[in-house]
C-alpha positions in Angstrom: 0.0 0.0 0.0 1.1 3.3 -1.1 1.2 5.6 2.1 1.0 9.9 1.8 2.6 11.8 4.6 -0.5 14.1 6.2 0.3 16.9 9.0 -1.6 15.5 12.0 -0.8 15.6 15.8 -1.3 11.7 15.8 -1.3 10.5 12.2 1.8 9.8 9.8 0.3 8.8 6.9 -2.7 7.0 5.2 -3.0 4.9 2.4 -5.8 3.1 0.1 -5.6 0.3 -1.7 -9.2 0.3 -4.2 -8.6 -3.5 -5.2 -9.6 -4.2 -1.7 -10.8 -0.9 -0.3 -8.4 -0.6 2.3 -7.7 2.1 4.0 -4.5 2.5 6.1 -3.1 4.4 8.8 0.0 5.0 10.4 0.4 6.2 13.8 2.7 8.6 15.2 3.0 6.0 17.9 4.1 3.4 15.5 1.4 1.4 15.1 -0.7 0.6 12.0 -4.0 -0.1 11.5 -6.0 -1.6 8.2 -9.7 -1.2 7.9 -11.5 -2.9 5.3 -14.3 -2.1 3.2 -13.9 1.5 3.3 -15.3 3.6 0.3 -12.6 5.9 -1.4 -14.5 8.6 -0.5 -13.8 8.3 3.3 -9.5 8.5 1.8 -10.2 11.2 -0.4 -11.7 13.4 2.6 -9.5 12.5 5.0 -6.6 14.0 2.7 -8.8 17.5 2.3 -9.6 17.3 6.3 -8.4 20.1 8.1 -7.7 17.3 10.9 -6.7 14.2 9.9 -6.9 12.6 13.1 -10.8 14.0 13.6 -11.9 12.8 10.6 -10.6 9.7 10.7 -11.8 9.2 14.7 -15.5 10.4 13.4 -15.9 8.7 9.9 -14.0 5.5 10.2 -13.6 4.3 14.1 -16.9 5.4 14.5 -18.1 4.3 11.3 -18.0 0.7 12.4 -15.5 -0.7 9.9 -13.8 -3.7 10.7 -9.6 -3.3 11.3 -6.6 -5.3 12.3 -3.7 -3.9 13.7 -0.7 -4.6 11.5 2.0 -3.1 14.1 
């Protein structure tokens, strides 16, 4: 998965894969999360988002997508 840098107070980067609709996110705290079936959408705004980190905590941990942590 291809990963783009975002300025957040808690997120490195995020990343999508549209073959699966995964959406990935790297912590600031090292860790990495997948969540699956995530429209591209939900990537796409979390780019434009003037917080990363709120959108992602509204819209996709609240948004009841399934994820594994991969670190």
């Amino acid at each position: 998965m291809n990963y783009v840098k975002v300025r957040s107070s808690n997120v490195r980067a995020v990343g999508y894969n549209p073959e699966t609709t995964t959406l990935g996110v790297q912590y600031l705290n090292d860790t990495e999360y997948y969540y699956y079936n995530v429209p591209i959408e939900h990537y796409d705004a979390a780019l434009r988002a003037p917080s990363v980190g709120s959108y992602l905590h509204q819209h996709i941990k609240k948004g009841q997508y399934k994820c594994k942590q991969i670190r």
